[in-house]
PLY file of the C-alpha trace (Angstrom):
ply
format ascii 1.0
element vertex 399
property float x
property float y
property float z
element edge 398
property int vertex1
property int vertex2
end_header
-15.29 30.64 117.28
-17.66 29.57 120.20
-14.50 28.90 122.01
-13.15 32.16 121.33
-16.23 34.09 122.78
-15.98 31.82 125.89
-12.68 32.59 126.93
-13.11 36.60 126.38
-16.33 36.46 128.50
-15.15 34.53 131.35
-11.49 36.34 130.99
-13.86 39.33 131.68
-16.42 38.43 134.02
-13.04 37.20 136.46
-11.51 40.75 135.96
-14.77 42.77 137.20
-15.73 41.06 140.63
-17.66 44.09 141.83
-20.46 42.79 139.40
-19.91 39.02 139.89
-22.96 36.89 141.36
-21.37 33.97 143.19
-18.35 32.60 143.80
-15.59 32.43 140.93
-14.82 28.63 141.14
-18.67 27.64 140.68
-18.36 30.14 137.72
-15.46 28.48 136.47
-17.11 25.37 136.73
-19.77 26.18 134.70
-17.73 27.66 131.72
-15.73 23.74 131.62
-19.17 22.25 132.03
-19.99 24.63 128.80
-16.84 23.77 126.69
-17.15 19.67 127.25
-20.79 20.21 125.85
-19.95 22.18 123.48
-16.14 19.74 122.66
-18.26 16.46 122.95
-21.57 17.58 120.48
-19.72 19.52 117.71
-16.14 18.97 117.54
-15.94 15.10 118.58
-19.08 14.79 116.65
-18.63 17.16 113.61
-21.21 14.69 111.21
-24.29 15.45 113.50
-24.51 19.59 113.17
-27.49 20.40 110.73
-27.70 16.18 110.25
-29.08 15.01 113.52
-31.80 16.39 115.03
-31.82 14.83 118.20
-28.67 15.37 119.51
-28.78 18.94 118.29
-32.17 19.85 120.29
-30.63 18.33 123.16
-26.72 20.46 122.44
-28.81 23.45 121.48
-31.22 23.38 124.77
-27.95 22.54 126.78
-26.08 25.71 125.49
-28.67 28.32 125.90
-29.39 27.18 129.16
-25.78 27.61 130.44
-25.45 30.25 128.73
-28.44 32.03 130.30
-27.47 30.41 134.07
-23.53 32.16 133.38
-25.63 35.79 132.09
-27.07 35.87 135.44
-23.97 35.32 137.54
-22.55 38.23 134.89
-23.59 40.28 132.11
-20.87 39.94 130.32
-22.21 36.28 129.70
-25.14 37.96 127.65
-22.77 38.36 124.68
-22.50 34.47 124.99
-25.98 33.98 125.02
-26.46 36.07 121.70
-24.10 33.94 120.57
-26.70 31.20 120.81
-28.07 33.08 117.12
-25.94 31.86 114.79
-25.03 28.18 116.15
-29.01 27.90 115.58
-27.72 27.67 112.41
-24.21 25.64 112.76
-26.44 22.88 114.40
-29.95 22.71 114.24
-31.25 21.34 110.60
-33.80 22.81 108.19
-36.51 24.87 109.63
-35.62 24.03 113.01
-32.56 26.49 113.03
-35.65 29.46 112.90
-37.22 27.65 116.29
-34.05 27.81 117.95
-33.61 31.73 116.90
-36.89 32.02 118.80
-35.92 30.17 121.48
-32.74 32.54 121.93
-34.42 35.78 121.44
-37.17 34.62 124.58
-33.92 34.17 126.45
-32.21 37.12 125.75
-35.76 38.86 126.85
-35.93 37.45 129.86
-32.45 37.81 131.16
-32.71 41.65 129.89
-35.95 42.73 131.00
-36.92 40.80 133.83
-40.62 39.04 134.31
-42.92 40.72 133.12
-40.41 42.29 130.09
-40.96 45.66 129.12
-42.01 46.52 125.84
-38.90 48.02 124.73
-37.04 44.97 125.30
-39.13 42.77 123.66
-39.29 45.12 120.67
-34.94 45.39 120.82
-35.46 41.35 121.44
-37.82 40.97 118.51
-35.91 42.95 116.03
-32.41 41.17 116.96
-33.82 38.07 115.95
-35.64 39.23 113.20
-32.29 39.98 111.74
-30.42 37.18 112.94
-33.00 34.95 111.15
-32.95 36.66 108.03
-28.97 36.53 108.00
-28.86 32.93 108.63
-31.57 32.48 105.98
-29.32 34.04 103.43
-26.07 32.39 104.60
-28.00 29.19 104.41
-29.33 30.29 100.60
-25.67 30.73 99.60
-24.85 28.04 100.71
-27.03 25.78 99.14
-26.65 28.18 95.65
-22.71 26.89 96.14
-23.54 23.10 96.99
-25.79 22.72 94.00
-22.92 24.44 91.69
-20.45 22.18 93.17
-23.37 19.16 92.17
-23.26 20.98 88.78
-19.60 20.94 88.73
-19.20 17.41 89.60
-21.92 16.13 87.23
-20.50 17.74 84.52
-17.09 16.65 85.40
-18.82 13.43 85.61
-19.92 13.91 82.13
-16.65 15.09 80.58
-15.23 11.81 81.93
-17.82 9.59 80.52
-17.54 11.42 76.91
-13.66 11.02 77.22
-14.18 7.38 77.73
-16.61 7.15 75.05
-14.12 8.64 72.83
-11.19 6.76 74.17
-13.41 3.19 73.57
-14.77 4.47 70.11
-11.18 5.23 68.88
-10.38 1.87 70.03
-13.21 0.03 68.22
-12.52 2.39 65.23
-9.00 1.05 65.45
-9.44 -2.72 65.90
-12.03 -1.98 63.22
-9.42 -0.76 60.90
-7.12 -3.33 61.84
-9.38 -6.31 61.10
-10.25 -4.53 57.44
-6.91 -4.04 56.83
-6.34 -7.71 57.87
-8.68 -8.80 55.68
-7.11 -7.08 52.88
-4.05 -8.42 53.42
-5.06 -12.15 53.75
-7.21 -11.41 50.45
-3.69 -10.49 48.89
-1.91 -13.08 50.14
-4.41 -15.51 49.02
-4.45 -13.78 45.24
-0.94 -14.57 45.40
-0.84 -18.10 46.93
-3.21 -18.57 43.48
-1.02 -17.18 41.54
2.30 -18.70 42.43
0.22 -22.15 42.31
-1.37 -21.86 38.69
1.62 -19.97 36.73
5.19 -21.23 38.68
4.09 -24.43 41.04
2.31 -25.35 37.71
4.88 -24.43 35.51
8.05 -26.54 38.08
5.54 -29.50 38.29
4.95 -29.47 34.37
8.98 -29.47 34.39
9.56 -31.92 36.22
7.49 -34.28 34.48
9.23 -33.76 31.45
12.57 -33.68 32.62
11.22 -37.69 34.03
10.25 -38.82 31.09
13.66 -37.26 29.16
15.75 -39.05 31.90
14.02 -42.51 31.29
14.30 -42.33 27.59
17.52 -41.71 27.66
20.41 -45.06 28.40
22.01 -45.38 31.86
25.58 -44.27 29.40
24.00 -41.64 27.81
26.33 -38.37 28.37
23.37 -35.71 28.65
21.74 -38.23 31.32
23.66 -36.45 34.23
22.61 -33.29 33.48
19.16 -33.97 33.02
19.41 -36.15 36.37
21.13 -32.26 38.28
17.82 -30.58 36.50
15.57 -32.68 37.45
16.96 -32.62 41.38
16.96 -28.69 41.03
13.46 -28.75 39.38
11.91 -31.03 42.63
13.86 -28.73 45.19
12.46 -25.52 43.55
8.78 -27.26 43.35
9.09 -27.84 46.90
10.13 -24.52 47.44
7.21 -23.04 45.51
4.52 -25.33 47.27
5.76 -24.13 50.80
5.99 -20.31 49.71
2.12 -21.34 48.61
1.42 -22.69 51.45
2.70 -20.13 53.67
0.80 -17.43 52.18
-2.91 -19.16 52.35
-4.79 -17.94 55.35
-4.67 -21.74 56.22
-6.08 -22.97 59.75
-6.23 -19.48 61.43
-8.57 -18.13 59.19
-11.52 -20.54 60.28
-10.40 -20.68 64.01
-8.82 -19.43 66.92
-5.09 -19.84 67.26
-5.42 -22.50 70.06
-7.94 -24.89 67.34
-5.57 -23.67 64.42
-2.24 -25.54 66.18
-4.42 -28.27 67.32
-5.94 -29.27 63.57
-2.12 -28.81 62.58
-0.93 -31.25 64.94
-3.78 -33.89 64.19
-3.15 -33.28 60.41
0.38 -34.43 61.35
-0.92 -36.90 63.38
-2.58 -38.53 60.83
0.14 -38.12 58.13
2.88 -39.70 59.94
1.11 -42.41 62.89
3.18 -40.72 65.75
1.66 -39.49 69.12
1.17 -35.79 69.39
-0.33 -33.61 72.08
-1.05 -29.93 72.93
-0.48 -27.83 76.17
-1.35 -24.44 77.03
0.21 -22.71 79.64
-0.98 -19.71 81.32
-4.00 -17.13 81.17
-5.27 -16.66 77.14
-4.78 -13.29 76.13
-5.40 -12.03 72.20
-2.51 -11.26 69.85
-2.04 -9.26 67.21
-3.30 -11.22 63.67
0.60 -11.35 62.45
1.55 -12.67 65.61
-1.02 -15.52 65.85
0.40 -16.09 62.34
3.80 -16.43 62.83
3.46 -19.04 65.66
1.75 -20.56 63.48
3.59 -20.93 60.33
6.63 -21.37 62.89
4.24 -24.93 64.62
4.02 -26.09 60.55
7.28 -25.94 59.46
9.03 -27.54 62.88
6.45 -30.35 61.82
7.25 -30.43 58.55
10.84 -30.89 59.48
10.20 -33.44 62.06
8.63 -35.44 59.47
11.11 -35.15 56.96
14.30 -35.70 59.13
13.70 -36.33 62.49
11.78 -39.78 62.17
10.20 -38.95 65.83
7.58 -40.95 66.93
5.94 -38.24 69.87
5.77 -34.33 69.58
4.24 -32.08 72.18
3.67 -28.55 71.21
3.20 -25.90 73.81
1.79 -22.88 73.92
2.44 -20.55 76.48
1.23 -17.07 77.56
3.45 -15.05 79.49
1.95 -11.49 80.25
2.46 -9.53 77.30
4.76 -12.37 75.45
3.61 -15.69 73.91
5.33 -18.39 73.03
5.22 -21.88 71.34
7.32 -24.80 72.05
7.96 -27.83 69.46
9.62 -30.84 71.07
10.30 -34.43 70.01
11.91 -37.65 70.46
13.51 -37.64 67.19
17.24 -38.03 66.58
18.00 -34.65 66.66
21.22 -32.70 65.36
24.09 -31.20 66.35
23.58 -27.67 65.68
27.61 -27.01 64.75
26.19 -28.65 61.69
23.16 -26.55 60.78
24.53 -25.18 57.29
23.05 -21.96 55.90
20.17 -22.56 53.26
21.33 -23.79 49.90
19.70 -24.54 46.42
19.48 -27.79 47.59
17.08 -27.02 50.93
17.38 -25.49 54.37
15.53 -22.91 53.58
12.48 -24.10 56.36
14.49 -23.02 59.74
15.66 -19.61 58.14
12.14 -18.86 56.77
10.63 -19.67 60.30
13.55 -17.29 62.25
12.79 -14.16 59.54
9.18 -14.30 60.02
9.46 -14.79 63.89
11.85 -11.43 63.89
9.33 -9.79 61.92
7.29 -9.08 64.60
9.95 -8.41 67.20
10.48 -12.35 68.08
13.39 -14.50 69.00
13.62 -18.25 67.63
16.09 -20.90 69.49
16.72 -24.44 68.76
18.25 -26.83 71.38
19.04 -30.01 69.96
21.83 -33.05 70.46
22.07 -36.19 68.40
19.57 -38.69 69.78
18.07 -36.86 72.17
15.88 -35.10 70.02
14.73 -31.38 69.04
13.30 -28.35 70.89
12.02 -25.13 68.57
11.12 -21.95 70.76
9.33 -19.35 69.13
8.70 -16.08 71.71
6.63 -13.18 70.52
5.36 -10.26 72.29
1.46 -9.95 72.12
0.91 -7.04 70.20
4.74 -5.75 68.69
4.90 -1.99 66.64
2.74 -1.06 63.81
5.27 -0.84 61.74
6.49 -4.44 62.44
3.31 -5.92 62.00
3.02 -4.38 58.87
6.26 -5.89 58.14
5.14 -9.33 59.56
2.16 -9.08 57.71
0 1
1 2
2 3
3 4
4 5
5 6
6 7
7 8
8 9
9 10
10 11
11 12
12 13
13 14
14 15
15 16
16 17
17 18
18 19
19 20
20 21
21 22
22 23
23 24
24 25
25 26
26 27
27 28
28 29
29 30
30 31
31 32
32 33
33 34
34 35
35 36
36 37
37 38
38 39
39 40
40 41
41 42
42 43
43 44
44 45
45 46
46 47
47 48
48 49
49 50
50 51
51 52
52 53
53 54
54 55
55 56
56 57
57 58
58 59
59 60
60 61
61 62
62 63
63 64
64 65
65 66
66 67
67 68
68 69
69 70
70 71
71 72
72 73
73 74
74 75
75 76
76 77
77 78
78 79
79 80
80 81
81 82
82 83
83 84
84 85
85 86
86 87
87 88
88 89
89 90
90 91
91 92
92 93
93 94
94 95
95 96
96 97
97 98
98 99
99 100
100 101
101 102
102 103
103 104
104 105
105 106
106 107
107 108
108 109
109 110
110 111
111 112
112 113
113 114
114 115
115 116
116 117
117 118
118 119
119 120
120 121
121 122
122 123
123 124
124 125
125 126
126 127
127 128
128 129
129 130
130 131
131 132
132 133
133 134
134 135
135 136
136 137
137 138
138 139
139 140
140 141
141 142
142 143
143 144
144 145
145 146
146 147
147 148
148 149
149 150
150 151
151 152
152 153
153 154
154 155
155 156
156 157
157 158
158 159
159 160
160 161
161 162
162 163
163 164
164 165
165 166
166 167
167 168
168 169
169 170
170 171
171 172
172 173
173 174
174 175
175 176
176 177
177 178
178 179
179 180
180 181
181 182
182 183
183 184
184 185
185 186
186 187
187 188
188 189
189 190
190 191
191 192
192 193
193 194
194 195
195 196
196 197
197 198
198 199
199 200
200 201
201 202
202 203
203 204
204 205
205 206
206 207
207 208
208 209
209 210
210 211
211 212
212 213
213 214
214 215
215 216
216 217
217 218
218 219
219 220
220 221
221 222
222 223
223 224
224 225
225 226
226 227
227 228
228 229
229 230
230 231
231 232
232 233
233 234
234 235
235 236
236 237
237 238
238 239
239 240
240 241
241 242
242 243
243 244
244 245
245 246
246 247
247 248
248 249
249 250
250 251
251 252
252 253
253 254
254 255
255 256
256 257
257 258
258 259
259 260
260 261
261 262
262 263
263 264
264 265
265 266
266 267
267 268
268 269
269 270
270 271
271 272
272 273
273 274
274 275
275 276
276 277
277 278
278 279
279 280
280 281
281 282
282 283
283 284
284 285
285 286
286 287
287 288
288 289
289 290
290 291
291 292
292 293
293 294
294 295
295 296
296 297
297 298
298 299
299 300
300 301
301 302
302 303
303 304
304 305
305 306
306 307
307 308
308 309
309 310
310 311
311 312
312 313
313 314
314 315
315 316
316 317
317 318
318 319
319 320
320 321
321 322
322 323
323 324
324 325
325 326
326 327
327 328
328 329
329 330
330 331
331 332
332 333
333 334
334 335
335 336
336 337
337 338
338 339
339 340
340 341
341 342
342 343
343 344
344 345
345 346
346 347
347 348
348 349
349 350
350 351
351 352
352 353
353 354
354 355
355 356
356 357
357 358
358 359
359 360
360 361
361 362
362 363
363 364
364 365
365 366
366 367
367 368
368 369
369 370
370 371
371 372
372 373
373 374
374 375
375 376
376 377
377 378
378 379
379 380
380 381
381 382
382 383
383 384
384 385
385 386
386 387
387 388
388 389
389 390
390 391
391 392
392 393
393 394
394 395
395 396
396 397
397 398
């Protein structure tokens, strides 16, 4: 604006040189001198108005005293000097701004009325600034009515944000809270069952078998019923294996006393133990926590590629790995066995096979992929690769 009232003045003071004191060009180089004061200390410098007092005296002395110098060369330049009222404001802080009203309105008296000023001029003088500093006290009041509503606004933006996040993390609490109850609730289940498959069917297969022994040694290598009591016996041991692993695979087991990581690791030195071979964990990548059904599937999916290794693979080393891949994790079963070709993998029958299907079902459950690489003598690899934390709806599933 200051810029504005500059150019008018001067664009007037050039265009009336009947009341022009001096020459032109000293004029004109007093209005540049005015605008690179007035370019360098507010616009190049905008954080220092109303912030710095220093540099503001020394802007606000500079201004009203060029200002004053131009008014005597022409009156028009008066209209600058009033103009010196409200950038007391724009620049000098606090109650300074009042001091510099002052300041302007002695000015203005002196360039109007001469030395000594008459009476009427300092009472015109005296009542300009009287009303300049009462506007500039209100503009300033409004001002600081709107900063401390935009304060209020922020804080209570502020606020909103903070109960919006203490929602968001309560939900999530009340969620994994739910989750872990529900979890229990399931592993109670599956533990009620484990019991009761063991004491009514595992019981009732092992009681079985034992009698179908003791009917097959009674009986004379020629005796004509001794082959069929010889196919129920071999059905009887495959279905009591059967039973056993379905019992097995529903008891909480390892993970229910420790972490995934310590779960595969008392697996593998359980196996360790069982068979004399070497056997060795690796994790991969940064630890991130899965979903319950998850950590349970890569589990169940470590103990049965063991199980099998024992049973067929006569291997003498297995290394397990687990690895976590961003929002996937995986678990690798390798060993030195003597392996398979897998053209010859048959479909589960009564007579077994059920182990690698059982391990691919619950790995799909919750939204994972299983692959086996194998060749004869060159042993076995089992991948299981699960996302993190799959769909509700499959972990219900996988649960």
């Amino acid at each position: 604006m200051l810029y504005v009232i500059i150019a008018a003045v001067t664009a007037l003071a050039l265009l009336d040189p009947d009341r022009l004191h001096g020459e032109p060009l000293i004029l004109l180089g007093l209005v540049l001198g005015l605008l690179g004061w007035h370019l360098w200390f507010l616009s190049l410098h905008p954080q220092w108005p109303e912030q710095r007092l220093g540099p503001m005296a020394v802007y606000f002395a500079g201004l009203l005293g060029l200002s004053a110098l131009l008014s005597t060369m022409h009156p028009a330049f008066l209209l600058l000097t009033a103009g010196a009222y409200p950038m007391a404001f724009v620049a000098l802080p606090g109650r300074w701004a009042y001091v510099g009203v002052l300041l302007t309105g002695a000015t203005l008296t002196g360039l109007l009325g001469g030395l000594p000023p008459e009476a009427a001029t300092i009472g015109q003088t005296a009542g300009t600034s009287l009303v300049a500093g009462g506007i500039g006290w209100a503009i300033r009041r409004l001002e600081s009515e709107a900063e401390l509503r935009r304060q209020a606004t922020e804080d209570l933006a502020g606020a909103l944000v903070d109960l919006r996040t203490a929602a968001e993390e309560q939900d999530r609490l009340r969620t994994r809270m739910l989750d872990r109850e529900r979890e229990s609730a399931v592993t109670a289940e599956r533990a009620r069952m484990a019991g009761e498959l063991h004491d009514t069917l595992a019981q009732g297969l092992a009681g079985i078998t034992t009698q179908l022994e003791i009917a097959e040694e009674l009986l004379g290598e020629e005796h004509p019923a001794r082959r069929r009591i010889g196919s129920a016996l071999g059905l009887a041991r495959s279905s009591l294996v059967e039973a056993r692993r379905s019992v097995n695979g529903l008891r909480p087991g390892p993970l229910a006393q420790a972490p995934l990581v310590e779960a595969v690791q008392a697996v593998l030195d359980e196996w360790q133990v069982r068979t004399g071979g070497a056997a060795r964990l690796r994790i991969t990548g940064e630890h991130e926590p899965a979903d319950p059904a998850v950590e349970r599937a890569l589990l169940r999916a470590t103990q049965e590629s063991l199980a099998n290794i024992e049973r067929h693979a006569a291997a003498t080393e297995v290394t397990v790995t687990l690895s976590y891949l961003g929002d996937l994790v995986a678990v690798d079963v390798v060993d030195d066995g003597v392996g398979f070709a897998l053209d010859d993998l048959g479909s589960p029958s009564e007579s077994g096979g059920h182990g690698l299907q059982a391990m691919r079902d619950r790995v799909e459950a919750v939204q994972g992929s299983l692959a086996v690489e194998s060749r004869p003598g060159e042993g076995t690899m089992i991948n299981a690769t699960i996302p993190l934390r799959p769909g509700s709806a499959t972990n219900g599933a996988g649960a």
